[in-house]
Each structure stands twice: as C-alpha cells, then as structure tokens.
VOZA-626523 format. One record per residue (C-alpha): residue in one letter; x, y negated, z negated. Coordinates in steps of 0.5 Angstrom, whole numbers, m for minus. Layout:
! VOZA-626523
+------+-------+-------+-------+
: type :  east : north :    up :
+------+-------+-------+-------+
:    a :     X :     Y :     Z :
...
+------+-------+-------+-------+
This chain:
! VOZA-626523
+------+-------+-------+-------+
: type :  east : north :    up :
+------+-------+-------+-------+
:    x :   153 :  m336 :  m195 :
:    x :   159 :  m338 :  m200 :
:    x :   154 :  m338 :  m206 :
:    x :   157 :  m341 :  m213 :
:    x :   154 :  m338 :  m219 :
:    x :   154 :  m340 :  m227 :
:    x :   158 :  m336 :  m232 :
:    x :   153 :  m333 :  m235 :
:    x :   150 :  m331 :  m228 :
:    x :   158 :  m327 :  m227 :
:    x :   158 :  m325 :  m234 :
:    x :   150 :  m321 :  m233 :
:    x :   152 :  m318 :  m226 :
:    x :   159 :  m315 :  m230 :
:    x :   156 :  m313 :  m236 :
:    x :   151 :  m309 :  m231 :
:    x :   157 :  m307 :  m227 :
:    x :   162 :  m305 :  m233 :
:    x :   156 :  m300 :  m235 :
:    x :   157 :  m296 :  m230 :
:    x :   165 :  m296 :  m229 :
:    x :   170 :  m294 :  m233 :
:    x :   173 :  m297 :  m239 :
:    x :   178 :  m303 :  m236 :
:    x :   176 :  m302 :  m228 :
:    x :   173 :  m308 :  m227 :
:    x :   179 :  m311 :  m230 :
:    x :   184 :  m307 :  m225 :
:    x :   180 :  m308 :  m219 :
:    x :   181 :  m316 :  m221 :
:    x :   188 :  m316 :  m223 :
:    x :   190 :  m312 :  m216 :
:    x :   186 :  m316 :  m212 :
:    x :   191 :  m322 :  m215 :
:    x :   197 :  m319 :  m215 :
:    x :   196 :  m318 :  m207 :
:    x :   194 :  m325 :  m207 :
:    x :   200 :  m327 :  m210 :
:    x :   205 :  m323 :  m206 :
:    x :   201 :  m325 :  m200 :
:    x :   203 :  m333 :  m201 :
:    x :   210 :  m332 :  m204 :
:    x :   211 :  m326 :  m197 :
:    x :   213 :  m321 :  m202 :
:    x :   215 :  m319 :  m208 :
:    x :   222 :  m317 :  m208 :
:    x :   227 :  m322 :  m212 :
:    x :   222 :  m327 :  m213 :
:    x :   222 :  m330 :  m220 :
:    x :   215 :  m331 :  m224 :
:    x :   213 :  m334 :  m229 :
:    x :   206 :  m333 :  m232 :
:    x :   202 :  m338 :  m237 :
:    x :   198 :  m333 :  m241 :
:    x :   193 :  m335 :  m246 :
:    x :   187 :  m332 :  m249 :
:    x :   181 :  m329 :  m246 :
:    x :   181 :  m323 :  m239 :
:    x :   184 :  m328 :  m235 :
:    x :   191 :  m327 :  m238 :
:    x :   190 :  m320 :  m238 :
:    x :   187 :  m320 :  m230 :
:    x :   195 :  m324 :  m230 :
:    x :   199 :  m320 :  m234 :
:    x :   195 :  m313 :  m231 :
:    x :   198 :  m317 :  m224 :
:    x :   204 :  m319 :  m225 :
:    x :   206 :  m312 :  m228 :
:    x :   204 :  m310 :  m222 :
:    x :   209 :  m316 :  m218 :
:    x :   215 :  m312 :  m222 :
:    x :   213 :  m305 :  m219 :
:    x :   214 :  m309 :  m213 :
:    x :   221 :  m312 :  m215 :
:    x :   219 :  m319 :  m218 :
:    x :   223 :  m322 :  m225 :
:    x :   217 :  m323 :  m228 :
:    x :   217 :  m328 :  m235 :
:    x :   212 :  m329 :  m240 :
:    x :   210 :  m334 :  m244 :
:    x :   204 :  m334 :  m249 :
:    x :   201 :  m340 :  m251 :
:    x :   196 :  m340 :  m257 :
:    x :   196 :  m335 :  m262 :
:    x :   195 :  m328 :  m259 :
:    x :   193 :  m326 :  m251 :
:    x :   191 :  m320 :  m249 :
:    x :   195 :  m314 :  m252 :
:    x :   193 :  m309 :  m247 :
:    x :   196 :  m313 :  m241 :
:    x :   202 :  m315 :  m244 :
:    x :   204 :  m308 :  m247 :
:    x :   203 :  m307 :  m239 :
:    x :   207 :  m312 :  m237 :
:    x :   213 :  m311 :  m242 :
:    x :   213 :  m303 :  m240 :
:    x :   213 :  m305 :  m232 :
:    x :   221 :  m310 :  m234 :
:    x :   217 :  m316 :  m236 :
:    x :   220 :  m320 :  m240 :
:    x :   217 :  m325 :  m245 :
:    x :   220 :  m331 :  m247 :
:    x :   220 :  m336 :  m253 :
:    x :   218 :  m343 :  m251 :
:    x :   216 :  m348 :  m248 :
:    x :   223 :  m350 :  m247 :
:    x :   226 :  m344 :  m246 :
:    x :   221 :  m345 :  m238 :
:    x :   225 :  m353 :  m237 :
:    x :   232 :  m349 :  m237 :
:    x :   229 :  m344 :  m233 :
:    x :   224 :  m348 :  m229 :
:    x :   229 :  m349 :  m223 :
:    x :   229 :  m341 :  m221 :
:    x :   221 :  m340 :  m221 :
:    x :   218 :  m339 :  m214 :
:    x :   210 :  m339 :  m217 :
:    x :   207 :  m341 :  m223 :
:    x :   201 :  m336 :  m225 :
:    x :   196 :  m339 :  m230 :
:    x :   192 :  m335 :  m234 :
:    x :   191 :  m340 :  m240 :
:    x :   183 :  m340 :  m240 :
:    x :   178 :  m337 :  m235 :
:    x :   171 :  m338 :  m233 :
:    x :   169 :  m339 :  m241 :
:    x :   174 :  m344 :  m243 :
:    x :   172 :  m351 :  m244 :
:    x :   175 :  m358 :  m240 :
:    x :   182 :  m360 :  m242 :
:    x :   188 :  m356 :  m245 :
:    x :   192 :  m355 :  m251 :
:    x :   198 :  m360 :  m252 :
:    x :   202 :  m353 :  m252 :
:    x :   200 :  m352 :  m244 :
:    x :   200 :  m359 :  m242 :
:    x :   207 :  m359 :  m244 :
:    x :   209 :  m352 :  m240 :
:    x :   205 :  m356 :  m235 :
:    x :   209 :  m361 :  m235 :
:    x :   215 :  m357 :  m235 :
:    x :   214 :  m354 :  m229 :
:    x :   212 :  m360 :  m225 :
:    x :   214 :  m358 :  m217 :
:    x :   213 :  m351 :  m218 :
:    x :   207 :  m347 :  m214 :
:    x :   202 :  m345 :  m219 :
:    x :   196 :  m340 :  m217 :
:    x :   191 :  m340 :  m222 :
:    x :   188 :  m334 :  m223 :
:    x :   179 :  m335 :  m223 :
:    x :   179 :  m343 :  m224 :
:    x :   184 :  m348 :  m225 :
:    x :   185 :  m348 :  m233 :
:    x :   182 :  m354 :  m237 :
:    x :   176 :  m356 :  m231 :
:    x :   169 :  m354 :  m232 :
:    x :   167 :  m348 :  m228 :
:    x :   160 :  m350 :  m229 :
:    x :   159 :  m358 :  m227 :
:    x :   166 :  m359 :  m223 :
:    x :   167 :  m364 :  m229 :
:    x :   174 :  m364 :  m232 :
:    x :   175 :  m368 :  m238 :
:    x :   182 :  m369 :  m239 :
:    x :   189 :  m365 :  m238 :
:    x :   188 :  m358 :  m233 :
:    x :   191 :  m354 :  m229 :
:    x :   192 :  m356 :  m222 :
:    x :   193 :  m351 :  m217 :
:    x :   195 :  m350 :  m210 :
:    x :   191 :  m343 :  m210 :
:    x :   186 :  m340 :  m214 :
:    x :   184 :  m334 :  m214 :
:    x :   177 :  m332 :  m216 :
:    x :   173 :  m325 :  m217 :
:    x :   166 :  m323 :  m215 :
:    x :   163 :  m329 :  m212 :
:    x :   165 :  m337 :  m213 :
:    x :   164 :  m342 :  m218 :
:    x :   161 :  m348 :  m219 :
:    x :   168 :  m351 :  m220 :
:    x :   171 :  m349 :  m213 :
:    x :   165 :  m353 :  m209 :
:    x :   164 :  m359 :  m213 :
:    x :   169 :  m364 :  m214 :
:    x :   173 :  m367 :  m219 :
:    x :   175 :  m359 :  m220 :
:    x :   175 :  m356 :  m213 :
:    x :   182 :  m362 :  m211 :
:    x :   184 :  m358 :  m217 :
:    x :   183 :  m351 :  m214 :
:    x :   188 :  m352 :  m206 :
:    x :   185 :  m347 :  m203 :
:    x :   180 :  m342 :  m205 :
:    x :   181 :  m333 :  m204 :
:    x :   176 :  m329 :  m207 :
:    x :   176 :  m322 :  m209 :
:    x :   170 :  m318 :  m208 :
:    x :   170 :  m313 :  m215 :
:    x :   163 :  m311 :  m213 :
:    x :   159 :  m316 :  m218 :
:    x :   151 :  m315 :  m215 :
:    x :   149 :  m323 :  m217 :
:    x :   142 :  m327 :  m216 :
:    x :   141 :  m332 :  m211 :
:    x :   146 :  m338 :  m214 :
:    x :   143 :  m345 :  m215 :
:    x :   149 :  m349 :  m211 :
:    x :   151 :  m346 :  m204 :
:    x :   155 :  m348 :  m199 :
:    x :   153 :  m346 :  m192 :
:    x :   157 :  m342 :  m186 :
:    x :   157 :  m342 :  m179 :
:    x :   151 :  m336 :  m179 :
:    x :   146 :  m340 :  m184 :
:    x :   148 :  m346 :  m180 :
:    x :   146 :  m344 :  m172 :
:    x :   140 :  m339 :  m176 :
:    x :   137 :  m347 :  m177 :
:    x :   140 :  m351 :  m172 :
:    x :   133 :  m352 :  m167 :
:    x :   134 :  m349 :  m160 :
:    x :   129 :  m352 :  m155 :
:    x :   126 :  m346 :  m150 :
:    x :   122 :  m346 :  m143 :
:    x :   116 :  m349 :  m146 :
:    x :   119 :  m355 :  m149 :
:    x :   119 :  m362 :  m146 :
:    x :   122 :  m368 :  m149 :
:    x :   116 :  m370 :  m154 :
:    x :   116 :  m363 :  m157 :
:    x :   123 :  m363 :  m158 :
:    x :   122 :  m369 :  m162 :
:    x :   124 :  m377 :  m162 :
:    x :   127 :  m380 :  m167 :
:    x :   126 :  m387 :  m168 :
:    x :   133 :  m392 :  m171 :
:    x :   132 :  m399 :  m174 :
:    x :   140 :  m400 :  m175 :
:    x :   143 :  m406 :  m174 :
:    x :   144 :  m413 :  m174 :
:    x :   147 :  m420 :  m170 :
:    x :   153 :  m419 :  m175 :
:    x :   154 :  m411 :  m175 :
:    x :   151 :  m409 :  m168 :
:    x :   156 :  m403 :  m167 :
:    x :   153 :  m400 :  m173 :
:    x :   146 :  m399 :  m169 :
:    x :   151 :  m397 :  m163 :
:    x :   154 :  m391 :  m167 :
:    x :   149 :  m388 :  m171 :
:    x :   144 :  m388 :  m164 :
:    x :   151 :  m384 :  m161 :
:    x :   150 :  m380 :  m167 :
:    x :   143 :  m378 :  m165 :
:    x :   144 :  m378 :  m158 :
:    x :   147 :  m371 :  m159 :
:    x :   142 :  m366 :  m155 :
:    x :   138 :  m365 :  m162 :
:    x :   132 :  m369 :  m161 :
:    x :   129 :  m369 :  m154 :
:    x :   128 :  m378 :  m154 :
:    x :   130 :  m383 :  m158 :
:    x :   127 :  m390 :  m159 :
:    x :   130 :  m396 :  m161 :
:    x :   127 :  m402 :  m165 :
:    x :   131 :  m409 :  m167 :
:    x :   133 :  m415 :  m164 :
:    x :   133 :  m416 :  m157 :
:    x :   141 :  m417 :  m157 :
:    x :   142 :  m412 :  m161 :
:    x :   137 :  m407 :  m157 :
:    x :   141 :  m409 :  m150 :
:    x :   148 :  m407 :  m152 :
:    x :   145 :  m401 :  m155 :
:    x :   141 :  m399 :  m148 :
:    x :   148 :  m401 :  m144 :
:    x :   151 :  m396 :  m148 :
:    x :   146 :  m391 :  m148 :
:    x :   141 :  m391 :  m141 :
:    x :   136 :  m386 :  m144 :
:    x :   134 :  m389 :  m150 :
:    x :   127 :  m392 :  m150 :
:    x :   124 :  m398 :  m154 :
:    x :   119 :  m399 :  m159 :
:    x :   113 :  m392 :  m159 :
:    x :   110 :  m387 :  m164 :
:    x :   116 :  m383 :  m167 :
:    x :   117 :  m377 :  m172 :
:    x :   123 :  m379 :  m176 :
:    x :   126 :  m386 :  m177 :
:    x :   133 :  m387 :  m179 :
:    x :   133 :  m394 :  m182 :
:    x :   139 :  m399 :  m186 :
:    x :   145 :  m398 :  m181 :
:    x :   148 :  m405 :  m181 :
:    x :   142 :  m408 :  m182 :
:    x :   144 :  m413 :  m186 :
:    x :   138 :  m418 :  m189 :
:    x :   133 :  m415 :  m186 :
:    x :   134 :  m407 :  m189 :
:    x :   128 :  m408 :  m194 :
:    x :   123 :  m410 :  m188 :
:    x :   125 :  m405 :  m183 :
:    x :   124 :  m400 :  m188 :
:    x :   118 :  m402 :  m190 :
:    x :   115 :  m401 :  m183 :
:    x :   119 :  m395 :  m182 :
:    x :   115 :  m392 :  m189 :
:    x :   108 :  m395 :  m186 :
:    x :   109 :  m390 :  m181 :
:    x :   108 :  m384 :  m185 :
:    x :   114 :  m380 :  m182 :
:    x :   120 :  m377 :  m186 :
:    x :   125 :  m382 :  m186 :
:    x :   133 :  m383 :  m187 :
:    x :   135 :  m388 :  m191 :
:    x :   143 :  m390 :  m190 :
:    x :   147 :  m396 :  m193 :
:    x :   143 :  m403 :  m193 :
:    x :   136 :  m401 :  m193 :
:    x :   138 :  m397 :  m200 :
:    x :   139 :  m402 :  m204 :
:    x :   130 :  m403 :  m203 :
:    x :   129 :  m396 :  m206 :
:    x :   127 :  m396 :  m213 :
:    x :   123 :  m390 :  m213 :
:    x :   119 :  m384 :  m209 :
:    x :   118 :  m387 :  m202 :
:    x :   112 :  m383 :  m201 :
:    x :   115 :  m379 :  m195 :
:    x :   119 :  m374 :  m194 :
:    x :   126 :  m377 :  m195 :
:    x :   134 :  m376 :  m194 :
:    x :   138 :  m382 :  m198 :
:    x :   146 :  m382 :  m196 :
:    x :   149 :  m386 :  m201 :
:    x :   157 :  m386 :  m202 :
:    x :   159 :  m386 :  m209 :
:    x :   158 :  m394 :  m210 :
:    x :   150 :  m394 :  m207 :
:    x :   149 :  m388 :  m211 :
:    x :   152 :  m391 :  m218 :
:    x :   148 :  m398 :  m216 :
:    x :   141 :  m394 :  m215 :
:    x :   142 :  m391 :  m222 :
:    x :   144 :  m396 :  m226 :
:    x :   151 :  m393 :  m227 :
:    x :   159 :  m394 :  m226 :
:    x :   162 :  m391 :  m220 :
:    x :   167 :  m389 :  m224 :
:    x :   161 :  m384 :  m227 :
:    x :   158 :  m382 :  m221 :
:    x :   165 :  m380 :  m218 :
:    x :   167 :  m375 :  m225 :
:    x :   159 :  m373 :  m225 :
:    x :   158 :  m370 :  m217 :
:    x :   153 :  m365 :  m218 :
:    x :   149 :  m369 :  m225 :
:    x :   148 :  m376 :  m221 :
:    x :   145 :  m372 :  m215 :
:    x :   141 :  m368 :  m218 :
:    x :   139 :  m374 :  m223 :
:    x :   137 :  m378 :  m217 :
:    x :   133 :  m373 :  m213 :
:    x :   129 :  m372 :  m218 :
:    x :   129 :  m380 :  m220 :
:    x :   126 :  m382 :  m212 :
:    x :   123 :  m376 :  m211 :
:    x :   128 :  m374 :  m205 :
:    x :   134 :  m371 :  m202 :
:    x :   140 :  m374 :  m203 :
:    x :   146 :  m374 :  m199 :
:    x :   152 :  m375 :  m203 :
:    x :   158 :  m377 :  m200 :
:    x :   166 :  m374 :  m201 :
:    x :   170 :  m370 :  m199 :
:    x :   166 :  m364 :  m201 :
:    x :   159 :  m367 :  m200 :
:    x :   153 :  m366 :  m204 :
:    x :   146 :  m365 :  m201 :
:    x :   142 :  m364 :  m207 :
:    x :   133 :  m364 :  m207 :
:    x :   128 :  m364 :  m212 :
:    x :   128 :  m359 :  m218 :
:    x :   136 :  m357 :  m218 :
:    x :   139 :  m354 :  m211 :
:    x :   145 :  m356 :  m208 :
:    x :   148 :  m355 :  m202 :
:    x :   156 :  m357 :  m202 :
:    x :   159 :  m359 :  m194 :
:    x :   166 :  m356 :  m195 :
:    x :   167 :  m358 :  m187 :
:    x :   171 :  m365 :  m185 :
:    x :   177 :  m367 :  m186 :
:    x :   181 :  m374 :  m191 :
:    x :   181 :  m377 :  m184 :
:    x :   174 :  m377 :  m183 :
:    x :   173 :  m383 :  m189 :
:    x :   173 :  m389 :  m184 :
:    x :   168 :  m393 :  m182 :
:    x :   161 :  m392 :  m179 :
:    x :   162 :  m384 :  m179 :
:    x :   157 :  m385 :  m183 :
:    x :   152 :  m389 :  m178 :
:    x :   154 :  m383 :  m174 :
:    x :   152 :  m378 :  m180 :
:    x :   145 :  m382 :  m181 :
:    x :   142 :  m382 :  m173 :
:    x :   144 :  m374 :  m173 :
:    x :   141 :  m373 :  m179 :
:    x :   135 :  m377 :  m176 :
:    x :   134 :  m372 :  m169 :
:    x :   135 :  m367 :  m173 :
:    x :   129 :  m368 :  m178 :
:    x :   125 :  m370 :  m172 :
:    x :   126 :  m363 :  m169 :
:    x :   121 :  m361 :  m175 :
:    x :   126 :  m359 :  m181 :
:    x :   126 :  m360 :  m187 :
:    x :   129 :  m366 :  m191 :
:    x :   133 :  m361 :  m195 :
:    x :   136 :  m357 :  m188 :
:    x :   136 :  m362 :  m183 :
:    x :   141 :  m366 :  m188 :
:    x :   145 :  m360 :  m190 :
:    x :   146 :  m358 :  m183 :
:    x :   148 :  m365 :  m180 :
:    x :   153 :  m365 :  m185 :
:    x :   157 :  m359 :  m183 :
:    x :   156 :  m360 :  m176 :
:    x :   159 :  m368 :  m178 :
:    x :   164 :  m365 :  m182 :
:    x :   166 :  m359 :  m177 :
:    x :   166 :  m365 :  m171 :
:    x :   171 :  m369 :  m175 :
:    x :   175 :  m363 :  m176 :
:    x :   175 :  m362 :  m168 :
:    x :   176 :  m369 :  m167 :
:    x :   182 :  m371 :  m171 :
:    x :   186 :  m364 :  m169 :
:    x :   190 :  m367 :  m175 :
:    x :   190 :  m375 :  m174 :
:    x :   187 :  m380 :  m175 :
:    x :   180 :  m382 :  m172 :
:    x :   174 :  m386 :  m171 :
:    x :   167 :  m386 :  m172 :
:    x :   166 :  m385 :  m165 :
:    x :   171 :  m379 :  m164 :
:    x :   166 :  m376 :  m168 :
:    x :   160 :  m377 :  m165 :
:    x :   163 :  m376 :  m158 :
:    x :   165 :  m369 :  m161 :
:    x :   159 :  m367 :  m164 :
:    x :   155 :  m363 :  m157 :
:    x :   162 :  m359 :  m157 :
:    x :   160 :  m357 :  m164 :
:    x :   153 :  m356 :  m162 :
:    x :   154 :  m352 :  m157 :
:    x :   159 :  m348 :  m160 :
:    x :   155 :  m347 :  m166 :
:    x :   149 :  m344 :  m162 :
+------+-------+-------+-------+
C-alpha cells in the first residue's frame, strides 16, 4: 500500500526516531539516499555540472548535505542561496567538498547553458503554496533544465495536493519516509514527474489517503471456487442506454462482461436490449439483481431509471446522466463516478474549483450524498464517508476518451455485485480500468473498447 501522510504525521514519526539516533542521522540517511538518486538519473557524477536552489528549513540541508556528496564523486557543484539564511551546516559542508556559491540569480542565466540538473531544496514539506519573486526568477531562469526536487516540488501544498501560485515543477522528486499527499493527488502530483522514496526508517500510523498496489488489489478481487454457481457469484443488473446513445449500454455491458459477476442482466428499450444481446449472447433480461448500474446513455430517461434502480434496494452505481438526479443520500449503498464537470454541478461549483481543489470536493461530496464518489482524472479519487481516499495512480492520458467510463461503470457494477464494498469495489475497479488501459495502449492511442477487451488478461493476471 503507497500510503500518504500528513506533515504532522512525518514530523511525530521523526521526532520519535531522532530520540533514538545521533544528532544529524536522520538528515544524513536522506541526503545519501539523494544523492544517489541524483547520480542515478544523470548516470554518474563525474563532470557533470549542478546547480542547487537552497532556501531555508532541512530540505536545503538534505540538498546541500547531497551535493557535497556529488563533489566527492567529481561534480562541479554551485549554490545558490535564496532568502536570508539556509542551513548552515550543510553549506559548510558543501563548501569544504569544493562547492562554490554563487551570488545571483544572474549570474545562474550566464551559466544556465552548462547545467546538467537543477536541485530545489527551496522549502520542504513545511513551506506553504507559491514561492518567492527571487525563486520564481531563478526558476525562470532555468527554463530547460531537469529539476529534481528533493521531498516535494517548492511551492505546492504537501497536505491538500492544492498549488496556489508559482511552484517548482519537476521531472523527479525524491521523498523520505513515506509519501506525501501531494505525490498522489493532483494539481501537485503533475508537478512531482516521478516519484522515488527513501526508506529512513519512519514508523507511521495507518494514512488517511492511499493508494493501492498489485498485492492489496488481487487480496480483494473475488475469486469463485467449487461451490460456486452463477447466482452466488453475483448479477449485476444495467439500465444504460438510449435510442440516441445505444453504444453506451454496449460498453458498459463489456465492462461488466468481464468474468467478475457470475450473470448479467439487462433492462431497457427493446432496440437498445437487441443490439446488446447480438453483441453479448450471455446476458439476460429483466430479473432479481444484486447491484445496478444506471445512467450510461441514458439520456432523458436517467432519473426514471434510477428511481426503479433505488426501489430495489440494492447498492447501486450511479455514472454520467442519472447523476444529474442525485441531490441528496440515495438510501443504499452507493458509488457516484462523476468527471470533474458533473461533479462541480452536483455541488454547486465552478469546475475550474473542483479540478484545483481534488481531494476537498470529493470529500466534500461523500460526505454531502452519503456515498463513495469516484472522482475522474488522470490520478482518480476514490473517496468515502468520514475523510478515506484512495488515489488510482494506473492509467495512461490516453485513456481520456469516450465511453471508457461506461466501461469503468459496469465493472464497478459486477464487482459490487460479487459483495464488496462500495468503497473497495470502486477502488478496485479503478486500478484494474487504469492498468487495462495502460496494457492496451502499449503507448498509442485507444478506444473504450480496447479497454474492456483487455480487462480479463488483467484479471487474470492480477489473481
């Protein structure tokens, strides 16, 4: 489990920790695991040229501490300081390994040209959103050169994912511990590139956002053994499409038509039911079910869908039009999957406030509906009642396209038809969606059907 902790979480967990170590350990242990780092992306370190951005607080002594390690190893190593003062300590050190500190921000633009990476140890995980004019000018200053940012990218918030403002924006960051909020949730975690941790032995509790790994999700996925039958198994009913969008019902039947559920029943018109049933032979008309899937495609008719949906009883997965009907707890056990745009209107909201604000509008409407809320995006929010999140950090840009999220719908469906929760069977239909996508793009473009065509391989993989 990639679990994400709070600053105050890391600060508890190293102020036990540094009660039992030598003064200045723990700061070592981080600056070594660094400056590795750093020379595993530049591919060594003799006569490569670094430049490091040193403010205030230990992140600029973790950098300083590493790059007088990158001397050691045959690096031109310069300095620049902003802000009144940085850690003394690990200047001295850097100093006496041949560093050289530099003057101005202009003096980087004469040099810009000769640096192979760019260290930002400006502020750490204590710092708050945006950075001062003298950063943002050596920033901008160093347009083009690789930048790894040593805990979080200066200027984002480590707890929310928020930004506010100028911040750093990376192509490696290098963590200790355990991983921030920011690493996970978006707008922060573009900002991150990728993301290496360095174990320094922090003893953490249990996080309040997390992100699951190929483990936790084949300990969840339901696995049918020799007493099962198709009804213990599960059936997932779906009420998606319409005359005017028939191809949604098709795919989000070919999400759920992924081996998960043990039958699938479908209820709607009787064009729409006929292409379904040409296209996929197994499924079966109207019936008792244990979850519902309703509002792919369902046009005008997604409020009255979801109404016969509810009186069932059964948990439920909302998606696309049949959201517009929810104004309040639905009274069963629910998943809602809005993108950004339904989620804003659900809530009242600009969209522009839902996409800077991730983590706080999901939250804020689990809470508000009394529900899971799937939140869409290139790392999507799985948030339920009282504050837990999940982040999906499977999937690929390609995967924004049309209809993948019919697709996404009717696998969450079978699974919470299987008896999962809403909470798990969302989480584990996202990454399962996201790491099929990932195998059917290969790097290219896709479709929504490519994705549910690889759906089982992934399954079956993931057993």
């Amino acid at each position: 489990m990639r679990s994400a902790h709070t600053v105050a979480q890391v600060r508890a967990s190293e102020a036990d920790l540094m009660r039992d170590l030598p003064e200045g350990a723990l700061m070592q242990r981080a600056a070594a695991g660094l400056a590795h780092a750093i020379l595993d992306l530049l591919g060594g370190g003799y006569g490569r040229r670094v430049l490091v951005l040193a403010g205030v607080g230990d992140n600029a002594g973790d950098a300083l501490y590493a790059a007088a390690t990158l001397c050691r190893r045959g690096s031109a190593v310069d300095v620049l300081v902003l802000g009144p003062h940085t850690h003394q300590a690990g200047l001295a050190a850097l100093l006496a390994a041949g560093g050289r500190l530099i003057d101005s921000v202009d003096s980087v633009a004469v040099a810009v040209a000769d640096y192979d990476v760019v260290v930002d140890g400006i502020v750490g995980i204590g710092g708050r959103p945006g950075l001062r004019s003298e950063a943002t000018a050596a920033l901008a200053a160093l347009a083009g050169v690789p930048v790894v940012a040593v805990d979080v990218p200066s200027g984002v918030d480590v707890d929310t994912g928020e930004v506010d403002g100028a911040h750093v924006v990376a192509d490696l960051t290098v963590t200790f511990g355990t991983h921030k909020v920011a690493h996970l949730v978006d707008p922060a975690a573009s900002a991150c590139g990728a993301v290496h941790l360095v174990d320094i032995g922090l003893d953490l509790p249990v996080a309040a956002v997390e992100a699951l790994q190929p483990g936790e999700v084949a300990a969840l996925l339901p696995r049918p053994d020799g007493a099962d039958h198709k009804y213990t198994r599960g059936v997932v009913g779906i009420r998606a499409g319409s005359n005017t969008y028939p191809g949604a019902a098709l795919l989000c039947v070919a999400g759920a038509s992924a081996g998960v559920a043990g039958m699938i029943r479908f209820v709607g018109s009787d064009a729409v039911a006929d292409r379904v049933r040409t296209v996929h032979p197994e499924v079966v008309g109207p019936g008792r079910v244990q979850a519902w899937v309703v509002g792919p495609g369902a046009d005008d008719g997604a409020a009255g869908t979801l109404r016969e949906a509810l009186a069932d009883g059964v948990p439920v997965v909302v998606d696309a039009d049949a959201l517009a009907a929810v104004d309040g707890p639905l009274g069963v056990p629910a998943v809602l999957t809005p993108h950004a745009g339904e989620l804003a209107a659900m809530l009242g909201v600009e969209r522009a406030q839902v996409e800077q604000r991730s983590l706080h509008h999901a939250r804020l409407a689990a809470a508000r509906f009394d529900a899971v809320v799937l939140l869409k995006g290139r790392h999507t929010l799985v948030a339920r009642p009282g504050g837990d999140v999940r982040v999906t950090t499977t999937g690929v840009p390609w995967l924004a396209t049309a209809g993948a999220g019919d697709v996404l719908a009717g696998l969450i469906g079978s699974l919470l038809a299987t008896g999962l929760s809403p909470w798990d069977a969302a989480s584990v239909g996202s990454w399962v969606h996201g790491a099929a996508a990932t195998r059917a793009s290969a790097g290219g473009p896709i479709v929504a059907g490519d994705v549910a065509h690889a759906l089982r391989g992934i399954l079956r993989e993931i057993h």
